[in-house]
C-alpha positions in Angstrom: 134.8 130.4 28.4 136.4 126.9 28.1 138.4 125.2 30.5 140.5 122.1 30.0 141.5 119.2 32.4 143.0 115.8 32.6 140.4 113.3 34.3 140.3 109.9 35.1 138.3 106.9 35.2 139.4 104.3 36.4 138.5 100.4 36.3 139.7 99.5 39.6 139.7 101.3 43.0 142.7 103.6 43.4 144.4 101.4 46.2 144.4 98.3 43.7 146.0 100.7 41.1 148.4 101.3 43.5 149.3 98.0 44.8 149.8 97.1 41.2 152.2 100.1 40.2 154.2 99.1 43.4 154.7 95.4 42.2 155.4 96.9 38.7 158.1 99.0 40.5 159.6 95.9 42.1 159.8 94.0 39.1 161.6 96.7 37.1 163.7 96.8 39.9 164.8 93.2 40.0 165.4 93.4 35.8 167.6 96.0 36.7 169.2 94.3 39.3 169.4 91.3 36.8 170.9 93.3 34.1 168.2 93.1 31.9 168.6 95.3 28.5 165.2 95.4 28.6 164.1 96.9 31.8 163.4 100.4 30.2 160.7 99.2 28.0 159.1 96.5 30.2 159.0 99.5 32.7 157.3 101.6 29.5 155.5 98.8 29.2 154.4 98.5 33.0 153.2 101.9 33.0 150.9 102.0 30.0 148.8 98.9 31.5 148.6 101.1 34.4 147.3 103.8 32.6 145.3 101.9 30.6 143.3 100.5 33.9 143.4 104.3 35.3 141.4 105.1 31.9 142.8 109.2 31.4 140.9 111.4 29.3 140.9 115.4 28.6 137.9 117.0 30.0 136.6 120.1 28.3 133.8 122.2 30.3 132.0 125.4 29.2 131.4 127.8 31.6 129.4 130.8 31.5 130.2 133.6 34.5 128.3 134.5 37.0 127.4 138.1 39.0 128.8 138.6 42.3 125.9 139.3 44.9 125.9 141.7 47.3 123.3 141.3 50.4 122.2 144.9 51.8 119.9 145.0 54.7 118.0 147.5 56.2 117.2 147.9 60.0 113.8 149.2 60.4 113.6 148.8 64.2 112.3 150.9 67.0 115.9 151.8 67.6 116.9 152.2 64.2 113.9 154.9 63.8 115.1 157.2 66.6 116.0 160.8 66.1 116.5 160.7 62.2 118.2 157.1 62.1 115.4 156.0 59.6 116.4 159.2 57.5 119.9 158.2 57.6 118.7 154.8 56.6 116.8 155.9 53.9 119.3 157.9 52.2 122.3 155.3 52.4 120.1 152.2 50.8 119.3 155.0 48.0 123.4 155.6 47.6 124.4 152.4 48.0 121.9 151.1 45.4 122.6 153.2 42.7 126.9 152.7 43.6 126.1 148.8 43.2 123.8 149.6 40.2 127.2 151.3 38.9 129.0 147.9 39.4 129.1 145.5 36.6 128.6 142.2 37.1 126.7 142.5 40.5 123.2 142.2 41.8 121.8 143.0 45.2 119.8 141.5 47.6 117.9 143.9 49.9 116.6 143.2 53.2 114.4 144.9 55.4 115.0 144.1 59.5 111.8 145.3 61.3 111.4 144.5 64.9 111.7 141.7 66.3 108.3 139.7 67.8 107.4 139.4 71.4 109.7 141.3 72.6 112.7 139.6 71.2 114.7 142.7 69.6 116.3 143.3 66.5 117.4 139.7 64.8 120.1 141.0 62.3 121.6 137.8 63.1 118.8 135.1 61.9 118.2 137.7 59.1 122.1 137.4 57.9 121.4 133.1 58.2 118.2 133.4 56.6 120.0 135.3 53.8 122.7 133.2 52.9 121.0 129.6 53.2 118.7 131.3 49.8 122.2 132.2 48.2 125.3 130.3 46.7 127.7 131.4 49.1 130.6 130.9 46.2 128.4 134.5 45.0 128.9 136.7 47.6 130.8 139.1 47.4 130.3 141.4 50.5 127.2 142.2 53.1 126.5 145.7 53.7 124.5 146.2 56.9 122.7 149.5 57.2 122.1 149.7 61.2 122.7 151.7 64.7 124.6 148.1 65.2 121.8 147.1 68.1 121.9 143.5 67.3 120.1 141.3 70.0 120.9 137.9 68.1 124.6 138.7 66.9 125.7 135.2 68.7 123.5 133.5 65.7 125.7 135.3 62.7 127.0 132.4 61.0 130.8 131.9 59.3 130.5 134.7 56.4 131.9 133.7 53.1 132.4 137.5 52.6 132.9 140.4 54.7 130.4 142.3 56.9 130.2 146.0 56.6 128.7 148.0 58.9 127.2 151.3 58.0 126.0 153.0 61.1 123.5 155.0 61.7 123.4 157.6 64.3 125.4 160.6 65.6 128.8 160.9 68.1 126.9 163.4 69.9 123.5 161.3 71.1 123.2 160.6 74.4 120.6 159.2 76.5 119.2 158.6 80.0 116.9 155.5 80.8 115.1 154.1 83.5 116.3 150.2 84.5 114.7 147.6 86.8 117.0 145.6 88.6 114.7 143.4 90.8 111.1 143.0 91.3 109.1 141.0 93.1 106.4 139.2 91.3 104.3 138.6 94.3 103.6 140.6 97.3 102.5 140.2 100.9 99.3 142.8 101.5 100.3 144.8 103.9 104.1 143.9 104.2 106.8 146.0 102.6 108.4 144.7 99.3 111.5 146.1 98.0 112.0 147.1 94.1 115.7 148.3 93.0 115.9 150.4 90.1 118.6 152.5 88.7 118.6 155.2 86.1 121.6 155.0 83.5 123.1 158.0 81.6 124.8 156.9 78.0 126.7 158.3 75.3 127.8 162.0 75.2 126.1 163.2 78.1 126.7 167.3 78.2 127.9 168.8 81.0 124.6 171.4 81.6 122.8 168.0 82.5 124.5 167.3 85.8 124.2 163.7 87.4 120.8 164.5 89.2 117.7 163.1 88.5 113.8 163.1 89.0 111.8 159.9 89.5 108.4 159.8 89.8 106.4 156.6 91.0 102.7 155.8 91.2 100.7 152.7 92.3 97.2 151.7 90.4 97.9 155.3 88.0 97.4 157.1 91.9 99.1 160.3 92.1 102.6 160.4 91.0 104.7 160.9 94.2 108.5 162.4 93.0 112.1 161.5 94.7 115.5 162.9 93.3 119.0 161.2 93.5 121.9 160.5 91.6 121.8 158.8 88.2 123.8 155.6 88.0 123.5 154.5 91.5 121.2 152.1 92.6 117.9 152.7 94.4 116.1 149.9 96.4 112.4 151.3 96.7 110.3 149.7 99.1 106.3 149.9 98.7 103.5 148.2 100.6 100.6 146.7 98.5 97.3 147.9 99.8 94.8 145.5 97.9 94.6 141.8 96.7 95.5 141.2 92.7 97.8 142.8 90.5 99.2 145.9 91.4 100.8 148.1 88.7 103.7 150.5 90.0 104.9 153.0 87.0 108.3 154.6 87.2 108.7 157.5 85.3 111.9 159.7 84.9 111.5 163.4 84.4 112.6 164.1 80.7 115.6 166.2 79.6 115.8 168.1 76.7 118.6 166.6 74.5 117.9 162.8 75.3 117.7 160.5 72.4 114.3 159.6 73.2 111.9 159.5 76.0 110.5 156.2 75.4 113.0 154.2 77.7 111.9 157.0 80.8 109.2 155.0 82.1 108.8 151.4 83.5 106.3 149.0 84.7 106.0 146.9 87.1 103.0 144.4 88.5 102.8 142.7 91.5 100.5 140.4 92.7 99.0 140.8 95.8 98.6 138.2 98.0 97.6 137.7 101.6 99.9 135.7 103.7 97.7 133.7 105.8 93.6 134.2 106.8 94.0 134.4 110.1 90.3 133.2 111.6 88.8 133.3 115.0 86.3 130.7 114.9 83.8 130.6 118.1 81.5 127.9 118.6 78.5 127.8 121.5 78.0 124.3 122.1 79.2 121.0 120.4 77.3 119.8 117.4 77.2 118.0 114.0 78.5 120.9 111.9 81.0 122.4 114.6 84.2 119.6 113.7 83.1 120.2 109.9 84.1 123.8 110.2 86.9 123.1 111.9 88.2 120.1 109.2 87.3 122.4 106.3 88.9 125.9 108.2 92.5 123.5 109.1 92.3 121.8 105.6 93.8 125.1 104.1 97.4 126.0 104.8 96.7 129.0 104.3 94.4 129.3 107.2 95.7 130.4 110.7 92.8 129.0 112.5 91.8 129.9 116.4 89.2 128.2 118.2 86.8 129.3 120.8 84.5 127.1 121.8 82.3 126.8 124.6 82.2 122.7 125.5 80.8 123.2 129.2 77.9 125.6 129.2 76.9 127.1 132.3 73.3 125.4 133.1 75.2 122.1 133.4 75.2 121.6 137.2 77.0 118.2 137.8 79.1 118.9 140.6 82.3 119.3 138.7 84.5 121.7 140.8 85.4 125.5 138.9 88.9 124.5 139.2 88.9 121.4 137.1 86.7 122.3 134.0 90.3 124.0 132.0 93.7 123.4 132.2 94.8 126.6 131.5 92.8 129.6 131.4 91.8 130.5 127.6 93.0 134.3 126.6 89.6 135.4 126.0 90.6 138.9 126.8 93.8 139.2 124.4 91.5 137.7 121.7 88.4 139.6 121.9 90.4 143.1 123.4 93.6 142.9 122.5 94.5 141.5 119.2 91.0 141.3 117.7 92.2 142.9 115.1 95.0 140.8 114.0 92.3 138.7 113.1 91.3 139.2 109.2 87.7 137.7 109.7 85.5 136.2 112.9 83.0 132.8 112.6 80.1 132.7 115.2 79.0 129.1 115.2 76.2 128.4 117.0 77.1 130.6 119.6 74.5 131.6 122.2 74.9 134.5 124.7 74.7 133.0 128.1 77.2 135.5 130.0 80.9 133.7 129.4 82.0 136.6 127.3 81.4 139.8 129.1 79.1 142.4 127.1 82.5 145.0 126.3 83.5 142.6 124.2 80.6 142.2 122.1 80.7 146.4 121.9 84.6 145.7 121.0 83.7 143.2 118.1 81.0 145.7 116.6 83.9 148.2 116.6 86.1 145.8 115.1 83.8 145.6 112.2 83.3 149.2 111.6 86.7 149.9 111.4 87.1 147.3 108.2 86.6 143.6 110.0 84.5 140.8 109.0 82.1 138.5 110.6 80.1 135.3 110.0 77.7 134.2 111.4 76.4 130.7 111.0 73.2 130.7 113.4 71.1 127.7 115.0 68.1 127.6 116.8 69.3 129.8 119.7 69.3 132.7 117.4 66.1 132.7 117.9 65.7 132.4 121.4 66.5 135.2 124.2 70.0 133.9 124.0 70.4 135.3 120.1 73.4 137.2 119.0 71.2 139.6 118.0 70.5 140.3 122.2 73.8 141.4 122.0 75.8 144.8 121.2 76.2 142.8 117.8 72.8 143.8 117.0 73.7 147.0 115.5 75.8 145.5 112.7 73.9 142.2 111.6 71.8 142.2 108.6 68.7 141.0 109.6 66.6 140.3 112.9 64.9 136.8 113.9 61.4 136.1 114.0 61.8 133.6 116.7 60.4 130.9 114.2 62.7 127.8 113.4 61.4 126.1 109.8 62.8 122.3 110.9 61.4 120.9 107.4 63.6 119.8 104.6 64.8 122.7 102.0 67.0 122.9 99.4 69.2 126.2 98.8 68.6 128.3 96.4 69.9 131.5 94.7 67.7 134.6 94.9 67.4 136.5 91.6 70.2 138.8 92.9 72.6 136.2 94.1 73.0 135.2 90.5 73.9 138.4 90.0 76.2 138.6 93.2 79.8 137.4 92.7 79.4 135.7 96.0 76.9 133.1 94.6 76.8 133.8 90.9 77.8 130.9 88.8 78.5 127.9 91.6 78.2 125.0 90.2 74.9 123.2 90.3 73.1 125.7 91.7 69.3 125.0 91.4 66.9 127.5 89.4 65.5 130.6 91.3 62.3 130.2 92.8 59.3 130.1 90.5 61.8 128.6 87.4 62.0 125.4 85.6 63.3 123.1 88.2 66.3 121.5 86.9 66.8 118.4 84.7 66.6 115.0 85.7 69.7 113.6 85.9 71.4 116.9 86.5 74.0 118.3 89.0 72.0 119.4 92.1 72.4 120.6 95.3 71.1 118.4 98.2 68.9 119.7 101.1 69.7 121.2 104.2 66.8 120.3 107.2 66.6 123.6 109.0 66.3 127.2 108.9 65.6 130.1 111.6 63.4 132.5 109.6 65.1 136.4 109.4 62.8 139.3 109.4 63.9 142.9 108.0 66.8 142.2 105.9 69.0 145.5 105.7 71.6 144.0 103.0 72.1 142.1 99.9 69.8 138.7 100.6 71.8 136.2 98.0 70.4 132.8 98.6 66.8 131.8 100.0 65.9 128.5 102.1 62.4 127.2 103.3 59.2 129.0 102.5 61.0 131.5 100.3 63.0 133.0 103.8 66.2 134.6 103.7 69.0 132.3 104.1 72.2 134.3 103.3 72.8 137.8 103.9 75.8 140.0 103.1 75.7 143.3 104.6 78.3 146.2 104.7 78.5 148.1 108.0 81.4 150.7 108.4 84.1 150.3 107.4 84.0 146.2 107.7 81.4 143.8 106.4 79.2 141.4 108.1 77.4 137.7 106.9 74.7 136.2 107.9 74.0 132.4 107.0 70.2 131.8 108.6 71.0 127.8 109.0 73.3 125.6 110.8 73.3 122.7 108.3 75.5 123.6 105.8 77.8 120.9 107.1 75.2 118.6 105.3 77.2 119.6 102.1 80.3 118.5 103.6 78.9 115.2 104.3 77.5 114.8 101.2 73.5 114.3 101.7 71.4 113.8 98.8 74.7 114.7 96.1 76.8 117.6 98.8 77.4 121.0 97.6 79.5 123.8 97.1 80.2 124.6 100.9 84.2 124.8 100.6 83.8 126.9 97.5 80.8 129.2 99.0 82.6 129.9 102.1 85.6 130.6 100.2 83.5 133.4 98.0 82.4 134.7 101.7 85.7 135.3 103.3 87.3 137.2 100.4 84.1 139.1 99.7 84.4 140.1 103.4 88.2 140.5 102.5 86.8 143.4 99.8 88.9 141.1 97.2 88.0 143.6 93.9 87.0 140.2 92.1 84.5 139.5 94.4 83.1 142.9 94.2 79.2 143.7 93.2 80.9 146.5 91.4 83.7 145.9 89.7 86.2 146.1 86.9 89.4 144.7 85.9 90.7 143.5 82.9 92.4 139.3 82.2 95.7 139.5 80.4 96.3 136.6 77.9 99.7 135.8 78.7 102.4 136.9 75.9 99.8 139.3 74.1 98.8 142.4 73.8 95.1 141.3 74.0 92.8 141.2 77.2 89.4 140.9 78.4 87.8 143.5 80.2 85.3 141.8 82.9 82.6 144.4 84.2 80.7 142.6 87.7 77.7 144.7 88.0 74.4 144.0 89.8 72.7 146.4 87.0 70.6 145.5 84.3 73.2 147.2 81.7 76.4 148.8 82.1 77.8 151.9 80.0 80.9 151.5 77.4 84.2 151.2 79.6 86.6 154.3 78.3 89.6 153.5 77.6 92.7 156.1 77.7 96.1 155.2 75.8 99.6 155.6 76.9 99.5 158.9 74.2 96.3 160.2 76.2 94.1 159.2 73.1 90.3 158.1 74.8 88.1 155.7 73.2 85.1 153.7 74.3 84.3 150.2 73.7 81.1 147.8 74.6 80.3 145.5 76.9 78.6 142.6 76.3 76.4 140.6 79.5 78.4 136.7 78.8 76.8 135.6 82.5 74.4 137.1 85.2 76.3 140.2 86.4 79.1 139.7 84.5 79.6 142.1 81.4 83.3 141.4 79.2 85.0 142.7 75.9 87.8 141.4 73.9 90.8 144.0 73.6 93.7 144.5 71.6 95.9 146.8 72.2 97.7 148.8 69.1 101.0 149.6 71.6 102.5 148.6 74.6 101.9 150.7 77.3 99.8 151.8 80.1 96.2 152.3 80.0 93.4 153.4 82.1 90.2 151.4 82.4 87.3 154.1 83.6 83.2 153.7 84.1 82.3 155.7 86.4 83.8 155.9 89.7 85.2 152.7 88.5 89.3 152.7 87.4 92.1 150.4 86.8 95.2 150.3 85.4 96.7 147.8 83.1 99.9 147.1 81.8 100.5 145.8 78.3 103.5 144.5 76.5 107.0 144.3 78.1 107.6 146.3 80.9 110.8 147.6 79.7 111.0 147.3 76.0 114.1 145.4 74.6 114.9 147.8 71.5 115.3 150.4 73.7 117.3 149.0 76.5 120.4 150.4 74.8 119.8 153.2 72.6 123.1 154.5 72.0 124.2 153.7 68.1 127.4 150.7 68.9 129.4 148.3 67.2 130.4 146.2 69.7 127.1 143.6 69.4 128.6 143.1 66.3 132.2 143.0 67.0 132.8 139.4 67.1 131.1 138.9 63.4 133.4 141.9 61.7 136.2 140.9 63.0 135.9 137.1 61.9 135.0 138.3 58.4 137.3 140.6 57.9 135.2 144.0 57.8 135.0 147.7 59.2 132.3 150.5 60.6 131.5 153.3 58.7 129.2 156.0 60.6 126.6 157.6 58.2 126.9 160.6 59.2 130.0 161.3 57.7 129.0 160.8 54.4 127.7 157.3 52.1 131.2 155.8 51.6 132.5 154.4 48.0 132.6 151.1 46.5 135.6 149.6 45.7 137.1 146.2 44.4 139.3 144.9 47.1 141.4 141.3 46.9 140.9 138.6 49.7 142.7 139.2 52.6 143.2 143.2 52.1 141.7 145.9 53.7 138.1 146.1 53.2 137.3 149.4 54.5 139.0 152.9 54.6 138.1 156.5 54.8 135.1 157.2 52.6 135.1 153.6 51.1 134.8 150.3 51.6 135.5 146.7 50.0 133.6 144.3 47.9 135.6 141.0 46.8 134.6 140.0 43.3 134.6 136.1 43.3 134.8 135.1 39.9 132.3 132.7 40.1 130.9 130.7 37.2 128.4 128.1 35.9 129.4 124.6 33.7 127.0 124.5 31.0 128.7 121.7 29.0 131.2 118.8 29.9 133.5 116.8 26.7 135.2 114.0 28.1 137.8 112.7 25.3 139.8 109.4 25.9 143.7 110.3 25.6 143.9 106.2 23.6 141.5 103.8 23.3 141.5 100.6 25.2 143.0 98.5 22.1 145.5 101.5 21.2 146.4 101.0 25.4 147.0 96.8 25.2 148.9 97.4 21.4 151.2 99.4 22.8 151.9 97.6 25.5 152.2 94.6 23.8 154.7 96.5 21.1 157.2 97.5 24.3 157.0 94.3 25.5 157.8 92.7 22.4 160.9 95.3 22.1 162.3 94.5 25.0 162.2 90.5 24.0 163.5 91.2 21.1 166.4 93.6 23.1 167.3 91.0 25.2 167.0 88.4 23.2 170.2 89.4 20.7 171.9 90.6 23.9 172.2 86.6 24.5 175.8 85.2 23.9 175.8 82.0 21.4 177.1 78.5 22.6 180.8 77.7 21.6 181.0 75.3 18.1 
């Protein structure tokens, strides 16, 4: 095919060219107005110096045509697999292809759309861009997209140079009923109420036999599934109190109904993170000392801390005359403290204290109560533990781990771990820590713990000793009693740490470790499991805290119920983990032994099947900028027909392609129209006319 057109190349910009015509126009104006014979040709004359400097030739291109293009795409999404839609699928790329195959001049472009990653949906959208930016838009003739229509990017569909048909897949008659989460709190207080609001949504063509009623079942930590009914498209605020510390996993689940689309949208997850809203301490101290104002710094240094202090500044043998009446300004409520609201309080710090008859022997019995129904005490003795005057005189003798000898060790120590405390959450792993007894000692030059200068020896040890002092003696015991749990730390110079003598150590973290052991935290448990989610994956780690030498395989059960077993490996004392990747999101249950948990992976609520119901509106905007209709699948793989721009590009069993005619220049002849000298002689030959015109137009002089 050969195409041919005038071109130009001209010797001076276009604006000179023009400035020059227009002073050419004036003069052949002015020889007109002059009466110059001549004007014609000078004007002749004008213009072929023009054109001369404009330089026109006659271009000759060969052009070769080019097929149109046709981009198809296939939706392969979770939504786009539901209840036969892949079938559908399927069957209309087969038609489609072999109509287009039918279609001279044409090629095709297929596309498959799977889902979308993390959780992002189907991104017909970015696959349309992605599509065209490889493709001479000048070639495309039409874009056939083979979908339900679920687009979750349809906002990033550029400015089509053809139209977009959609072929939907689908039926009129699907309907569907899903489970949606309004609002959830991401933390919770333990103990306080927190609200969740749900709703459950019916869509499409919902029959009649289904009613508006439906079943929801929930269940916290995979407990037993406690089931409510109510309306469906109402909102439901559920309120739920978290019972433990960490993340708690609630699962919705509504009742299937035979008919629905699919069941995969019934069921919803949600995790909450426990959290306590402020450690409320009672902190009782015998006497005044070195290490009493460091407890008290380090207990009001954390906000989170409510902190009461009991403290006993006058004690009783002091006879100097000082009237009753004098030694308080007010009365302090030892009775609403140690009666009343002990158990507001979530754990109880014996400093020093030595029973010399200001609290009343009830409320010793009281605090040993207190503990057996789930509280926690500490116990930081001195030197009057072992005297007569020792806690251990006391009621509180029934609940504390270990006894005193009546021997004080005032000699210079250092702290160590026993073989079990490196084992024991409580002291496994703090750093520094110097080697057990009878091990290496550690590098000079290394981190260390300094020494503490005093120690009452314990005798009979009923729980788990964790850390050993002078001579090899107990110096911390943990101890569970009832319900509650009880410490026992055999030395009143921890505060040496605080101060830090010969290098410090751990004490804030240490006393931390205590308080949510006694808290029963389940990371701070001897036996434990839970799981660390890496954020944005569907990978975790699955920790194992045991005080055993070797642990069994966790079992793992699948959202489908499908069980499998998987190895642990010992990565610190105590501590047993496994890398985990899940093949589907889900819930699944952790299990060794008496040992469960519950973990939640992927989204909570799936994107692709947050709408289910087959739709063209997500795509509304984009077919009705480019000109192009729906066609529903199920009514049959439409034709293919040749439509012109700006005509209807979709009817009853057919739609539109727009053939574009499109071609490629192979070769380019550029022939001058004169040459240059062919230009300036014939010029020079009008301009020589008209001379000669006006010169015998001149009149002669009279003889």
């Amino acid at each position: 095919m050969t195409g041919l057109s005038l071109a130009f190349a001209p010797l001076l910009p276009w604006p000179v060219i023009a400035v020059l015509g227009a002073l050419a126009a004036l003069i052949l104006a002015l020889s007109l107005w002059r009466g110059l014979r001549g004007w014609a040709l000078r004007g002749l004359a004008a213009l072929v110096l023009i054109a001369a400097i404009a330089q026109p030739a006659l271009q000759r291109e060969d052009k070769s045509p080019l097929s149109d293009i046709v981009l198809m795409i296939a939706d392969q999404s979770a939504s786009n697999r539901l209840a036969g839609r892949d079938a559908q699928t399927g069957e209309a790329m087969a038609g489609l292809a072999a109509r287009l195959a039918a279609r001279p001049n044409t090629e095709v472009r297929q596309i498959t759309l799977p889902d979308g990653a993390g959780n992002t949906g189907t991104a017909l959208g970015a696959a349309i861009a992605e599509a065209l930016a490889a493709e001479p838009r000048a070639r495309v003739a039409g874009i056939l997209a083979v979908t339900d229509g679920l687009a979750h990017d349809a906002p990033l569909i550029p400015d089509l140079p053809a139209t977009l048909q959609l072929l939907q897949t689908g039926r009129a008659a699907d309907w569907d009923r899903r489970i949606v989460i309004e609002t959830a709190p991401t933390f919770g207080i333990i103990g306080e109420p927190v609200t969740i609001r749900l709703r459950i949504e019916d869509e499409g063509a919902v029959p009649r036999s289904v009613g508006t009623r439906a079943e929801l079942g929930v269940a916290i930590d995979g407990g037993e599934m406690r089931r409510y009914s109510f309306e469906a498209g109402q909102d439901l605020e559920l309120p739920l109190t978290l019972e433990h510390g960490g993340q708690n996993v609630v699962q919705f689940s509504v009742t299937p109904t035979e008919g629905e689309l699919t069941t995969l949208n019934n069921e919803a997850v949600v995790q909450i993170n426990g959290v306590r809203d402020r450690l409320r301490v009672l902190l009782v101290s015998g006497e005044p000392h070195a290490g009493e104002r460091t407890w008290r710094n380090l207990l009001k240094s954390d906000a989170g801390v409510d902190l009461v202090h009991f403290t006993i500044l006058r004690p009783p043998e002091k006879q100097d005359g000082t009237p009753v009446s004098e030694l308080s300004l007010i009365a302090f409520p030892t009775q609403e403290l140690f009666i009343d609201k002990i158990d507001e309080f979530d754990l109880i710090i014996f400093d020093r204290y030595a029973e010399r008859g200001i609290l009343p022997a009830s409320y010793f019995r009281n605090i040993r109560d207190y503990v057996e129904r789930g509280g926690a005490v500490l116990v930081s003795a001195g030197p009057e533990y072992a005297t007569v005057e020792s806690l251990w005189q006391t009621a509180l003798a029934d609940i504390l781990p270990a006894r005193p000898t009546g021997r004080v060790f005032s000699e210079p120590f250092l702290p160590r771990p026993t073989a079990l405390g490196l084992r024991h959450p409580v002291t496994a792993g703090l750093t520094g820590a110097p080697p057990v007894e009878g091990a290496a000692e550690t590098e000079a030059g290394a981190e260390h713990w300094g020494r503490w200068l005093r120690q009452i020896e314990l005798s009979n040890p009923e729980g788990e000793v964790v850390m050993q002092g002078a001579r090899g003696a107990p110096l911390l015991v943990l101890a569970r009693k009832g319900e509650g749990r009880v410490a026992l730390l055999a030395s009143d110079h921890a505060w040496l740490w605080d101060r830090g003598y010969e290098g410090g150590g751990p004490q804030l973290e240490l006393l931390r470790r205590i308080a949510h052991w006694e808290m029963k935290e389940p990371e701070l448990e001897e036996e434990a499991l839970y799981a660390e989610l890496e954020p944005g994956s569907m990978t975790l780690t699955l920790v194992r805290r045991s005080m055993e030498e070797a642990v069994p395989p966790v079992e793992i059960t699948h959202p489908d119920g499908t069980i499998e077993e998987l190895p642990l490996t010992e990565t610190a004392p105590g501590r047993f983990t496994a890398r985990y990747t899940a093949p589907a999101p889900g819930l699944y249950r952790l299990k060794d032994g008496d040992l469960t948990r519950v973990v939640a992976l992927g989204p909570a609520s799936p994107r692709e099947f947050e709408r289910t119901i087959a739709s063209a509106e997500p795509l509304g905007a984009a077919l009705v900028a480019s000109g192009g209709g729906v066609t529903r699948l199920e009514d049959g793989i439409p034709a293919i027909r040749d439509i012109r721009p700006g005509r209807p590009s979709a009817g009853r069993g057919w739609i539109g392609l727009t053939p574009r005619g499109a071609a490629a220049t192979t070769d380019i002849r550029i022939t001058p129209i004169l040459p240059a000298w062919a230009w300036l002689a014939l010029a020079a030959a009008l301009v020589l006319a008209a001379w000669l015109i006006e010169g015998r137009g001149r009149s002669r002089p009279a003889s």
